[in-house]
C-alpha positions as CSV (number, residue, x, y, z in Angstrom):
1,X,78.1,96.9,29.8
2,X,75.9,93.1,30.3
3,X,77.1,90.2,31.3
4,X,74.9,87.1,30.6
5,X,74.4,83.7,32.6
6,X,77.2,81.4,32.2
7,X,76.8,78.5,29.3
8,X,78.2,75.3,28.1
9,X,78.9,74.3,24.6
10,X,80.4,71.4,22.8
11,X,81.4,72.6,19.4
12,X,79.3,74.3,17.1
13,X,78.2,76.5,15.6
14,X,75.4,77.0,17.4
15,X,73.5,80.5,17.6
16,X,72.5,82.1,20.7
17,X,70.0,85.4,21.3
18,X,70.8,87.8,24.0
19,X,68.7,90.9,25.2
20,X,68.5,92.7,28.4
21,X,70.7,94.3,30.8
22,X,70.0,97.4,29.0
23,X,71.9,96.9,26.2
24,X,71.3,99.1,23.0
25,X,71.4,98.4,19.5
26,X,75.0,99.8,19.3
27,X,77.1,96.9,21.1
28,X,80.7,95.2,21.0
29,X,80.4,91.7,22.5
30,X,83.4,89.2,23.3
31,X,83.2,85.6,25.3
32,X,84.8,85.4,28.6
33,X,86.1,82.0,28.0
34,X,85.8,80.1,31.5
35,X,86.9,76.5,30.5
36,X,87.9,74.6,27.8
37,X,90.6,71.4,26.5
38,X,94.0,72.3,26.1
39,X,94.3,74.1,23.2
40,X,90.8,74.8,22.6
41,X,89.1,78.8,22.1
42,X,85.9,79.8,21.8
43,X,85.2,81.8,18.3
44,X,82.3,84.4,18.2
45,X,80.7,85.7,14.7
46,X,77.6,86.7,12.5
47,X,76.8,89.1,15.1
48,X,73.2,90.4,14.2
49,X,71.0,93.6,16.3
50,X,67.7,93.5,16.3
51,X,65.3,96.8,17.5
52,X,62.3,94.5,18.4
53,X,63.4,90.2,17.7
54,X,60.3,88.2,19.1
55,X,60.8,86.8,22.3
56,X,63.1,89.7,23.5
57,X,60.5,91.3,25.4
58,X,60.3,94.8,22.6
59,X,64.2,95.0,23.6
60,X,67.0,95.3,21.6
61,X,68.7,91.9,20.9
62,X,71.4,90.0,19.1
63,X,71.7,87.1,17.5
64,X,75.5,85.3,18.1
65,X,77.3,82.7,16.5
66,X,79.1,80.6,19.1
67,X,81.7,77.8,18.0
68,X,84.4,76.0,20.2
69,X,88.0,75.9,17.7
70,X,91.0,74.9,17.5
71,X,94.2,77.4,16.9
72,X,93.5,77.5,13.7
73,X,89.9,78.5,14.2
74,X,88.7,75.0,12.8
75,X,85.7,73.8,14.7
76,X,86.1,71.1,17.4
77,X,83.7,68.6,18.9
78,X,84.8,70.3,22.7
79,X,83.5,71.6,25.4
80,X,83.4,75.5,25.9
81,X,82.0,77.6,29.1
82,X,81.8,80.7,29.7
83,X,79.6,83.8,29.4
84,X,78.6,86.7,26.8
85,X,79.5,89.9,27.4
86,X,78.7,93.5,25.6
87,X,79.7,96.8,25.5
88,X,78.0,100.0,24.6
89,X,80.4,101.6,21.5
């Protein structure tokens, strides 16, 4: 399991790379949502592993999707925080 430096987002979707805390190219990953609006989630997808991604160090990586949405998973111009997390599957 990794868990990654807090971040804040207002909407999306924006894409984020992760790598490190020995991860491995087999991974679950979910968003500890910290903060948000009322009524506001955070929506991960187009989850992509990479064996060697440039700029991860030769590691194995991810790319994530990242969007803050509404309860019916429409994206919303609000602010998100909290912090990637993965598991080994």
């Amino acid at each position: 399991m990794a868990t990654w430096n807090t971040i804040t987002q207002t909407g999306g979707p924006q894409r984020w790379t992760v790598w490190g805390g020995n991860i491995t190219n087999h991974e679950a990953f979910a968003f500890t949502l910290q903060s948000s609006e009322n009524n506001v989630g955070a929506l991960i997808s187009d989850v992509t592993v990479y064996v060697d991604q440039g700029g991860a160090g030769g590691e194995p990586s991810y790319n994530i999707t990242l969007s803050a949405v509404d309860q019916f998973a429409n994206s919303v111009d609000q602010g998100i925080t909290g912090n990637f997390e993965s598991n080994g599957v």
